[in-house]
ROLUMVEX-99321 format. One record per residue: residue in one letter; x, y, z of N, C-alpha, C in turn. Coordinates in steps of 0.02 Angstrom, whole numbers, plus 32768, in hexadecimal, padded with zeros to 4 digits. Example, Ala and Ser with C-alpha at 12.3 -4.5 7.8 and 13.67 -1.06 7.14 Angstrom:
KOLZA residu  npx  npy  npz capx capy capz  cpx  cpy  cpz
KOLZA      a 8294 7EE4 8186 8267 7F1F 8186 8294 7F5B 8186
KOLZA      s 8282 7F90 8162 82AC 7FCB 8165 8285 8002 818A
This chain:
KOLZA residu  npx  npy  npz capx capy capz  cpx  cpy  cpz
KOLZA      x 7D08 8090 7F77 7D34 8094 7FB3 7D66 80CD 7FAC
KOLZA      x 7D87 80D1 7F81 7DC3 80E2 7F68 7DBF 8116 7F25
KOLZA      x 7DC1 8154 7F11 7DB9 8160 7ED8 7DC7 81B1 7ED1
KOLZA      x 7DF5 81AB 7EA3 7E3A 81E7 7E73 7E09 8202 7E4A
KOLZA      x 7E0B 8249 7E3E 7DF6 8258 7DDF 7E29 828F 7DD6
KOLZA      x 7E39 828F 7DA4 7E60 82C3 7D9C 7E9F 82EC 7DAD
KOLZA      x 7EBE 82C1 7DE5 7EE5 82D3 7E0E 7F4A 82E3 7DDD
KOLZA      x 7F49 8308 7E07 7F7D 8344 7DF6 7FBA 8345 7E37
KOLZA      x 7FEC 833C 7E1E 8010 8349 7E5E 804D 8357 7E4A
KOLZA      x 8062 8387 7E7E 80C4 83A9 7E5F 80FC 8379 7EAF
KOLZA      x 8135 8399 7E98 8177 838F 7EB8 81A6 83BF 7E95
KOLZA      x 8180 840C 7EC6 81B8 8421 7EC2 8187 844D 7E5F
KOLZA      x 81B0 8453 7E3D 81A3 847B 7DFC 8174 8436 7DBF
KOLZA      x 81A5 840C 7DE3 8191 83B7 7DAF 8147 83A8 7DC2
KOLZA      x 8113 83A8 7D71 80D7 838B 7D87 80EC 834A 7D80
KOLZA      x 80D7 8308 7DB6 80D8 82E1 7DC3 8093 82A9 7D8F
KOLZA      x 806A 82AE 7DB2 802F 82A0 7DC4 8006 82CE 7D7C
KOLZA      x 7FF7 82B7 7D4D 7FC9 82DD 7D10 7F8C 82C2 7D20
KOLZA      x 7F65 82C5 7D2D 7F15 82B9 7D3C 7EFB 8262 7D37
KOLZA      x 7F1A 8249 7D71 7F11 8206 7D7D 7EC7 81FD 7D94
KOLZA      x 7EA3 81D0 7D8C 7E62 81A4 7D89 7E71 816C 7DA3
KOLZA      x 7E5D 8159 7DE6 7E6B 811A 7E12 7E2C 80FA 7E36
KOLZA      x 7E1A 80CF 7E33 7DE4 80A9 7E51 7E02 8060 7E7B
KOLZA      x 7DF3 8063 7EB0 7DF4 802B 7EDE 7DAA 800A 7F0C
KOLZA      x 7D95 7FDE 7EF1 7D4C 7FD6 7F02 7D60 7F9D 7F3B
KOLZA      x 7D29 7F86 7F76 7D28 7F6A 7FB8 7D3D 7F27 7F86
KOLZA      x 7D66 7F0B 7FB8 7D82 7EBC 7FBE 7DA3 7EB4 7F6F
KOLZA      x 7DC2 7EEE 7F5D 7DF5 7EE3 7F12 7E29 7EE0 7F38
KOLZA      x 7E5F 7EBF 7F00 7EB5 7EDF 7F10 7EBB 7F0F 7EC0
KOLZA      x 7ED8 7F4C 7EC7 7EDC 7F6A 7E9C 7F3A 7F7C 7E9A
KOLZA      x 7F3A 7F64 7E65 7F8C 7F80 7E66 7FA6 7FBD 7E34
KOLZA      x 7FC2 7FC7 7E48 7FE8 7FFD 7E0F 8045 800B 7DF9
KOLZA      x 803C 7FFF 7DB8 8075 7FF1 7D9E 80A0 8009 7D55
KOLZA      x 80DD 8013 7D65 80F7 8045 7D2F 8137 8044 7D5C
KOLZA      x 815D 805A 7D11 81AB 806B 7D35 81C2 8098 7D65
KOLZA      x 81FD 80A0 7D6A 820F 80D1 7D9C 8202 810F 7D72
KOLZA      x 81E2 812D 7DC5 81DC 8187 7D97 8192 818A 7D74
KOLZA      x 8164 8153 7D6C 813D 8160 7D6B 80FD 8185 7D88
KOLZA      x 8107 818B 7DC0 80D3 81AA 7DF4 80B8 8183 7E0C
KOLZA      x 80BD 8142 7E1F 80A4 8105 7E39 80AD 811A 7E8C
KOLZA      x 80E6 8120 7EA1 80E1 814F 7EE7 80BE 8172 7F0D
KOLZA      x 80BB 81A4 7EDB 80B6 81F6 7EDD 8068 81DE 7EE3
KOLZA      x 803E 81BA 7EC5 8008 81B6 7EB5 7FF6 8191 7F12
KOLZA      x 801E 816E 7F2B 800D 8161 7F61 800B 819B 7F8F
KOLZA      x 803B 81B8 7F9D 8038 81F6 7FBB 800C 8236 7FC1
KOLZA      x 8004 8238 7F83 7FC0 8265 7F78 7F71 824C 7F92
KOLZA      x 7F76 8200 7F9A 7F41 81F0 7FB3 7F42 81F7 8007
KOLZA      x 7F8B 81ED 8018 7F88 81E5 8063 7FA2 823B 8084
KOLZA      x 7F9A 8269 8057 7FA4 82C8 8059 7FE3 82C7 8075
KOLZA      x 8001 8296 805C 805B 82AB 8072 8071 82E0 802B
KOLZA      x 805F 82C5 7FE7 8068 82F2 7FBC 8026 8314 7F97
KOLZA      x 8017 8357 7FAA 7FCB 8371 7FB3 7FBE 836C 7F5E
KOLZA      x 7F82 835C 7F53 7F6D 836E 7F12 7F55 83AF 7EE9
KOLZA      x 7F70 83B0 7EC5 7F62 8416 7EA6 7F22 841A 7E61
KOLZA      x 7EEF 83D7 7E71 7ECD 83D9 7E42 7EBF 8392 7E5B
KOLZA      x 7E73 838F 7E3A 7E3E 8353 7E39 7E2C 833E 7E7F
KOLZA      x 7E12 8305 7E88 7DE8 82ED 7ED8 7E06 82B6 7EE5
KOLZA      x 7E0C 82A0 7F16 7E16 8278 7F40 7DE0 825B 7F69
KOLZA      x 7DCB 8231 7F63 7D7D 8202 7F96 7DAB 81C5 7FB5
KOLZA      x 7D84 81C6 7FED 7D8B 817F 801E 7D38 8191 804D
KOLZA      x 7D20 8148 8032 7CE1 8141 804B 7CB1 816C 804E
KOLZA      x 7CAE 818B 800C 7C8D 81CE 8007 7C98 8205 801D
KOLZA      x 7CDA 8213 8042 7CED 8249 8058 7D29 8265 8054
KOLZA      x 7D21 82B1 8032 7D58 82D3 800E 7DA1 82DE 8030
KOLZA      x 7DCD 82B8 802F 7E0E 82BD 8054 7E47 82D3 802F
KOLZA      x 7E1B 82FC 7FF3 7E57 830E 7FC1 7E8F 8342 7FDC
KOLZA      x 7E7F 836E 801D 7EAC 839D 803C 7EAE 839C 807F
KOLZA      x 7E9E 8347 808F 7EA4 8343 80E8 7EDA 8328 8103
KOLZA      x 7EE5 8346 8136 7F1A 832D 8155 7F20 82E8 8163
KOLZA      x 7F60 82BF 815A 7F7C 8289 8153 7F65 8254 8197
KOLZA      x 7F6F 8276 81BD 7F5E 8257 81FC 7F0E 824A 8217
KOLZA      x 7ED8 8288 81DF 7EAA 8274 81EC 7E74 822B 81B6
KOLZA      x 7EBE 823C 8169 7EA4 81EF 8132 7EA8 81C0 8169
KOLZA      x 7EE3 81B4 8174 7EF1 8172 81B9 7EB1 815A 81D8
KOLZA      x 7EAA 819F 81EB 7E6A 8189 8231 7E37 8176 820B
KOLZA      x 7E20 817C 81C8 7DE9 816C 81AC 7DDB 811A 8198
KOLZA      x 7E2D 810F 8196 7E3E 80B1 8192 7E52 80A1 8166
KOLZA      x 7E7B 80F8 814A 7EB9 80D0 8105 7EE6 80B8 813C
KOLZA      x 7F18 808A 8129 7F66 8060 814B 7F8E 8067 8120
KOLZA      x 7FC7 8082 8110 7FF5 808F 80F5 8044 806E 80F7
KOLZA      x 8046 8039 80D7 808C 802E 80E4 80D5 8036 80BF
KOLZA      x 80F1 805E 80C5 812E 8096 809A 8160 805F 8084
KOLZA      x 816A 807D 8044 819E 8050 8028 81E9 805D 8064
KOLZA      x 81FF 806F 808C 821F 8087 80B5 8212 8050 8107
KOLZA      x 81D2 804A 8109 81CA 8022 8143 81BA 803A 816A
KOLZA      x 81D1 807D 818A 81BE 80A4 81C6 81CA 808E 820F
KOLZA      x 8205 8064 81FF 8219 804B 824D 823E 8065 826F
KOLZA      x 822B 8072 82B1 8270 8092 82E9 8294 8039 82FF
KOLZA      x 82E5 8074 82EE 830B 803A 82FA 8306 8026 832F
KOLZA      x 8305 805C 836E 8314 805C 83BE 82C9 8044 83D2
KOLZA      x 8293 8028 83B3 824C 800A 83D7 8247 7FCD 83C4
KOLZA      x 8227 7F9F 8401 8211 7F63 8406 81EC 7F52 83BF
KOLZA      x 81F3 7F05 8396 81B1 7EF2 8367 8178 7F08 83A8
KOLZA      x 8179 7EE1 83E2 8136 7EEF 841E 8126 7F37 8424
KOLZA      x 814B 7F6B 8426 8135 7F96 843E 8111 7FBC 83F1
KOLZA      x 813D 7FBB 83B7 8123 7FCC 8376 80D8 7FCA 8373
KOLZA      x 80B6 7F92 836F 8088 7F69 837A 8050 7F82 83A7
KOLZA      x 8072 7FA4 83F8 804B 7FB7 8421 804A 8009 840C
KOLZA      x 8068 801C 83E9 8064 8060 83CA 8028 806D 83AA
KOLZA      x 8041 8027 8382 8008 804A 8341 7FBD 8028 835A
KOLZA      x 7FB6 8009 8384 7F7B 7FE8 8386 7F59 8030 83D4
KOLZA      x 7F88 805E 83FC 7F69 808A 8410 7F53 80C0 83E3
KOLZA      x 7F7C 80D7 839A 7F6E 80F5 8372 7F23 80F1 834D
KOLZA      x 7F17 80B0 8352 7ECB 808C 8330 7EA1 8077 835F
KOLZA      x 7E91 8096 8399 7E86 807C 83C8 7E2E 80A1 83A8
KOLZA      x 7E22 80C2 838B 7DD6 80DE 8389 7DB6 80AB 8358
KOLZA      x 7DF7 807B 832C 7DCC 8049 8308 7DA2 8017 8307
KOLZA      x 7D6A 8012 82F1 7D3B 7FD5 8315 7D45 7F97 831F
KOLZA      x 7D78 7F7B 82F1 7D8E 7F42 82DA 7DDE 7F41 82FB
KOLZA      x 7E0A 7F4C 831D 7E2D 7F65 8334 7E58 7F17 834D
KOLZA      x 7E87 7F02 8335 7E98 7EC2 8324 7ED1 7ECB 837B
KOLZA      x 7ED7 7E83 83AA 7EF3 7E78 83E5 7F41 7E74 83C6
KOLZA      x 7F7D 7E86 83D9 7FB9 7E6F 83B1 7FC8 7E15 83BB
KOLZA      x 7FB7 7DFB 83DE 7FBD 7DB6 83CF 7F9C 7D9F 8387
KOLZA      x 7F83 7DC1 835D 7F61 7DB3 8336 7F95 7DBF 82D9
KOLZA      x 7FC1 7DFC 8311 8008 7E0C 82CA 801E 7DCE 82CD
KOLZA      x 8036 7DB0 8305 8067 7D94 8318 8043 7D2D 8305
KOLZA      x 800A 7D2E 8305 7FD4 7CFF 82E9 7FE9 7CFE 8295
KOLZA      x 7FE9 7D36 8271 7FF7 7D45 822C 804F 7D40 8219
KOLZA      x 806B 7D5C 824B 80BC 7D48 8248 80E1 7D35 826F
KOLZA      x 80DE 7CFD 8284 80E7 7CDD 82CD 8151 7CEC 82B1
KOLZA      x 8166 7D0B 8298 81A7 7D25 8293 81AF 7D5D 82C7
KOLZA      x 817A 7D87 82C1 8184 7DC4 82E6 816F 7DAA 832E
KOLZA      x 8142 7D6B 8353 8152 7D63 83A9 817F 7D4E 83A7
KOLZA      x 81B2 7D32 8381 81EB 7D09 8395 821B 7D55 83A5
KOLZA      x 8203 7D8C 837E 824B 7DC9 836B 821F 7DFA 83A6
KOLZA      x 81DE 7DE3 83C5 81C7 7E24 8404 81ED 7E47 8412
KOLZA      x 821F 7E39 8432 8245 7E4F 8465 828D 7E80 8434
KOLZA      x 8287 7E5E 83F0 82C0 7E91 83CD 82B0 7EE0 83AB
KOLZA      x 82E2 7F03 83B5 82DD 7F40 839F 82DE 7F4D 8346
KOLZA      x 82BD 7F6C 833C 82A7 7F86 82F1 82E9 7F89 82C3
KOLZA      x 831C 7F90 82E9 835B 7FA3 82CC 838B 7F5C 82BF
KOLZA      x 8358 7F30 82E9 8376 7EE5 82E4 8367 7EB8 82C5
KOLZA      x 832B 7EC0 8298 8319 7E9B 826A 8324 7E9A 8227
KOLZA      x 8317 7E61 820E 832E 7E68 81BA 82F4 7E7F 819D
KOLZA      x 8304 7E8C 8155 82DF 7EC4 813A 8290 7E99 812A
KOLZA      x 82A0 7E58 811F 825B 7E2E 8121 8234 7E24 8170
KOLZA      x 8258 7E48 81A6 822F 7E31 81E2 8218 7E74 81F1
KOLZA      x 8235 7EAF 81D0 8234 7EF9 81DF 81E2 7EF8 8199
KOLZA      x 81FC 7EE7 816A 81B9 7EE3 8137 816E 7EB3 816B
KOLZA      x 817C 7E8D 817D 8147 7E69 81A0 8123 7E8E 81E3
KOLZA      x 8151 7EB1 8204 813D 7EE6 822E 8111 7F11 821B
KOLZA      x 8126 7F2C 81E4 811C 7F64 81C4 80CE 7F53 819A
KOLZA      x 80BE 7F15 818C 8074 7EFD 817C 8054 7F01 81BF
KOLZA      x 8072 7ECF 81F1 804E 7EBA 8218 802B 7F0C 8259
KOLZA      x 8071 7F43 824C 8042 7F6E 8260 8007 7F8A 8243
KOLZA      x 8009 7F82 81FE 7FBA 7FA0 81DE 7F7F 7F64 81DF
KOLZA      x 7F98 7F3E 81E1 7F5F 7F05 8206 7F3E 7F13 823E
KOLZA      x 7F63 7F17 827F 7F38 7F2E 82BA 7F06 7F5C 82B5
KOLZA      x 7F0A 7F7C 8294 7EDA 7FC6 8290 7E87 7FA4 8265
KOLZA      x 7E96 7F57 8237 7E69 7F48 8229 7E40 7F7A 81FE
KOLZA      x 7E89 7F90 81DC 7E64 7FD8 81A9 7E18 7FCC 816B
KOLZA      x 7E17 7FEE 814F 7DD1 7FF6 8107 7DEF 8002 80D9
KOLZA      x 7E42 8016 80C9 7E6D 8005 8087 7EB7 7FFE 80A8
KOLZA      x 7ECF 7FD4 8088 7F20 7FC0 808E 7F32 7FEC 806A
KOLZA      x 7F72 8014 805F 7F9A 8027 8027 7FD7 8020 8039
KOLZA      x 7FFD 7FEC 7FFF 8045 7FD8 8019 8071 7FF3 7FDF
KOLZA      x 80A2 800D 7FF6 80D6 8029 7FA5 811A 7FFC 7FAD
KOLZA      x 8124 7FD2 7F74 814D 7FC0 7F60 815B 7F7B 7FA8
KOLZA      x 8123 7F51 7FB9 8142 7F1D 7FE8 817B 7EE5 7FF3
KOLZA      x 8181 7EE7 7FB3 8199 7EA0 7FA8 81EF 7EBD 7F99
KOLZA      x 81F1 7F09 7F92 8237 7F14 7F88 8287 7EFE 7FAC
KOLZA      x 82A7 7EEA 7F95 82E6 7EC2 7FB2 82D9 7E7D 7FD7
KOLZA      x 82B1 7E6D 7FD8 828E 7E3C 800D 829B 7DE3 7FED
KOLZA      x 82AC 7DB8 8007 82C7 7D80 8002 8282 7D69 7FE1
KOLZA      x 8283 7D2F 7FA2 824E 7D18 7F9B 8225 7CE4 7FBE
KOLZA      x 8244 7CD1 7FE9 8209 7C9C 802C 81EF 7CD2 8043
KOLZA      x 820A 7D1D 8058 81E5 7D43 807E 81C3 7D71 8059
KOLZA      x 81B5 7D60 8012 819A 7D89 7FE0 8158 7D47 7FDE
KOLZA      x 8159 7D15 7FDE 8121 7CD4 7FEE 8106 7CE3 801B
KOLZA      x 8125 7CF8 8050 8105 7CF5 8098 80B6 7D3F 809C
KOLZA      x 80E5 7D6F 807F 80BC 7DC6 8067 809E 7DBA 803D
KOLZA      x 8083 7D88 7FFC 8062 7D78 7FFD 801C 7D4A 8002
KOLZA      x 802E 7D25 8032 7FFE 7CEE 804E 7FDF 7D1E 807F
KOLZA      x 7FFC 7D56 80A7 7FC5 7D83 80D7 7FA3 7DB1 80A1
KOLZA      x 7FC1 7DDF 806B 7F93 7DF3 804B 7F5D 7DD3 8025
KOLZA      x 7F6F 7DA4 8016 7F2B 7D7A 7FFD 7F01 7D51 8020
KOLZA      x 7F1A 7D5C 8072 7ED9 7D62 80B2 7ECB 7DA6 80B8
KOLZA      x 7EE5 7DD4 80C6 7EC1 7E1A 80B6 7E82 7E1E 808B
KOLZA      x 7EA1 7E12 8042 7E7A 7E1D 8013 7E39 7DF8 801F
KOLZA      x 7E48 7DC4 803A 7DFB 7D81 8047 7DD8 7D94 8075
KOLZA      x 7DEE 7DBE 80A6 7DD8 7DD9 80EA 7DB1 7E08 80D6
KOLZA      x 7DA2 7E22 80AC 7D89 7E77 8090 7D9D 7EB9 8080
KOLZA      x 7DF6 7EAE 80AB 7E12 7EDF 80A3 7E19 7EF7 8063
KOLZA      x 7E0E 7F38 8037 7E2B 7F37 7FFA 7E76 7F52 7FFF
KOLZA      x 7EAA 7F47 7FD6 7EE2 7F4B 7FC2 7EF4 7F85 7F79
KOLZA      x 7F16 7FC2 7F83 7F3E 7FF7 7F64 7F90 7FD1 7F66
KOLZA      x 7F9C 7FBF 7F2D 7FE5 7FAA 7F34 800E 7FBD 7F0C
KOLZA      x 805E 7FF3 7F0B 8087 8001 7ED7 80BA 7FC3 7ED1
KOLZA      x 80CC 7FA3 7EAB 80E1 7F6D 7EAA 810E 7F66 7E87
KOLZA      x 8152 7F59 7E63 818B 7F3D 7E3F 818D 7F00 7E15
KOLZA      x 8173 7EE6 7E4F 817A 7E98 7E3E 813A 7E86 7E18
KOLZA      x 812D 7E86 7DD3 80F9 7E78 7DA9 80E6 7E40 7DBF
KOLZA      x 8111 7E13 7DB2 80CB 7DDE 7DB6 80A7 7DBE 7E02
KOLZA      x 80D8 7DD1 7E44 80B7 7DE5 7E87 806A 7E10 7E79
KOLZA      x 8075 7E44 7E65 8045 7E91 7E5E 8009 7E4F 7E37
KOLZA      x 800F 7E3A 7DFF 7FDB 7E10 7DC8 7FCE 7DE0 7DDD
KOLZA      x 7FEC 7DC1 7E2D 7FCB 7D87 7E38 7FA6 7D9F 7E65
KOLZA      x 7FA8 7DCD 7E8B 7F81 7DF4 7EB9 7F51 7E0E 7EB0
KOLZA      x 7F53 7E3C 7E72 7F12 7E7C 7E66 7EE1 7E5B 7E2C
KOLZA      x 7EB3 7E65 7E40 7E78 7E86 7E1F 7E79 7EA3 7DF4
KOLZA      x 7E9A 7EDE 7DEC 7E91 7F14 7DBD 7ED2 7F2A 7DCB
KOLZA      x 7ED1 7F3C 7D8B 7F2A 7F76 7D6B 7F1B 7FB6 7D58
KOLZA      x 7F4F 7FDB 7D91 7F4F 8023 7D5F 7FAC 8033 7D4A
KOLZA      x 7FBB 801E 7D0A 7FEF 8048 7CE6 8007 807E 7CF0
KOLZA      x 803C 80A2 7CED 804D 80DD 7D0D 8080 8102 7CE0
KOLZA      x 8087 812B 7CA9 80D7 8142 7C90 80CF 8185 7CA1
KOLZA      x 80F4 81AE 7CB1 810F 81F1 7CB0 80A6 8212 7CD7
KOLZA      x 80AD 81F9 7CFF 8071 820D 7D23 8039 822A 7D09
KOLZA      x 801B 81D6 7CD7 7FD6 81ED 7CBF 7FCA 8195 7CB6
KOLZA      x 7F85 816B 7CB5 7F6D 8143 7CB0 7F8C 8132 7C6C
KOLZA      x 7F9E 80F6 7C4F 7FA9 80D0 7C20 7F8E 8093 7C1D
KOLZA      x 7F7E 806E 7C31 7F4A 8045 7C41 7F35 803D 7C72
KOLZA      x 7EF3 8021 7C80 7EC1 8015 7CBA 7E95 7FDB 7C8E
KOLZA      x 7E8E 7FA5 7CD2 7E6E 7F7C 7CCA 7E69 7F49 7CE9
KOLZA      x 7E4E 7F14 7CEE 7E25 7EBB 7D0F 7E91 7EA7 7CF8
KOLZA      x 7EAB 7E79 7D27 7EE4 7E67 7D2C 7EF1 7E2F 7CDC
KOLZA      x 7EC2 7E16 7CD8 7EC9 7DE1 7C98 7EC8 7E13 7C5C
KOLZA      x 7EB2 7E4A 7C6B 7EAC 7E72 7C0A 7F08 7E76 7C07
KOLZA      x 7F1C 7E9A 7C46 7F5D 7EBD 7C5A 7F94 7E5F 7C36
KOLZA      x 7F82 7E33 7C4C 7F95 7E06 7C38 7FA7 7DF3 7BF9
KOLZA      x 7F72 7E02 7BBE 7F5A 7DE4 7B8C 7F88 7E18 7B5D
KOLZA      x 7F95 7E60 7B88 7F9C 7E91 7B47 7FEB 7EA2 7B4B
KOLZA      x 8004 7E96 7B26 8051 7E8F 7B2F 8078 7EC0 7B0A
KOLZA      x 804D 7EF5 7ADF 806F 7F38 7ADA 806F 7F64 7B1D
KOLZA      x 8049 7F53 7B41 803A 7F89 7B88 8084 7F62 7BA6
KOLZA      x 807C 7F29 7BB6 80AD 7F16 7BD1 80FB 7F19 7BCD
KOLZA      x 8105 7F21 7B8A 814C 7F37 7B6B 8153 7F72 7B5F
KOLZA      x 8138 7F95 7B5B 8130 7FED 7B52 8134 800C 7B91
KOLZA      x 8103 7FE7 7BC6 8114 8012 7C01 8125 7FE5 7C44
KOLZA      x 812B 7FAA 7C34 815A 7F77 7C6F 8189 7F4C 7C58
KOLZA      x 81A5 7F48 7C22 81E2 7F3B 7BF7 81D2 7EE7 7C17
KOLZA      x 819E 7EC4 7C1B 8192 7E8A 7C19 816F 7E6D 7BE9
């Protein structure tokens, strides 16, 4: 589905990114994890050509998107949801919704918005409120429920669960683990270890932007120098 070799990426003079190796295969959750400053980000970005890669390939569904424009990964049925959120304060949750679902409108699978609102019956109650009026757990739920409509071929979420109350950290994950059951596969930068390990499939480790471990979520479990060396857990 999904798949890095070699990849290289700057900011600016700073190599970021030392030749990362990433695999995301159909109906995984794949997470990736490491401290701050690791390139756990950066590594999202480069997939979605916000931060271009200066070395190695980039694949989605067999096709080379290592230097395409951002707007055309999208259209291919990556969904991207920014540790940031991407909400206008001054727009409807309704109209958000009707944005992005004209944005995905060429998708085959192309989800009705009663169907967000089916998944977070928080956001019909907040229709009618502006982006700028919600709390950061109803602005995070938006912010899924627009990459849902599009009924994408990979999720990639950075950092979801950040600041977020833990009922509404329960709630983000009971839809990702209907995602995940649904077929969608899942790219996730994550904080919260043991959220990320109850979720994924597979671990990729991250220090000073090069692979440190990779692997099935139970090895990542079992091995507890990886874990104290590079997630101080």
């Amino acid at each position: 589905m999904l798949e890095l070799r070699n990849v290289h990426a700057y900011y600016g003079e700073s190599h970021i990114l030392q030749g990362i190796d990433l695999d995301v295969a159909s109906s995984r959750c794949v997470a990736i994890l490491g401290r701050n400053g690791a390139g756990k980000t950066t590594t999202l970005r480069s997939i979605l050509g916000l931060v271009p890669a200066q070395q190695g390939t980039i694949r989605f569904k067999g096709q080379d998107i290592t230097h395409a424009a951002t707007h055309r990964i999208v259209r291919l049925g990556i969904a991207f949801v920014p540790e940031n959120r991407g909400i206008f304060a001054n727009v409807t949750v309704e109209e958000h919704l009707a944005i992005a679902r004209s944005a995905a409108s060429h998708r085959p699978a192309l989800k009705p918005i009663e169907y967000v609102y089916e998944v977070f019956p928080r956001l019909a109650e907040r229709r009618h409120s502006l982006g700028g009026q919600l709390s950061g757990g109803e602005q995070q739920m938006l912010a899924v429920g627009r990459a849902l409509i599009a009924a994408p071929d990979l999720m990639v979420l950075d950092e979801p669960s950040e600041g977020l109350a833990p009922v509404i950290v329960e709630t983000l994950e009971r839809v990702l683990v209907d995602v995940k059951a649904s077929g969608i596969p899942i790219l996730l930068v994550e904080q919260n270890y043991h959220l990320a390990t109850r979720l994924a499939d597979y671990v990729y480790v991250l220090s000073q932007g090069r692979v440190q471990f990779a692997g099935e979520t139970v090895a990542l479990l079992s091995n507890e120098d990886v874990r104290r060396t590079y997630l101080s857990v």
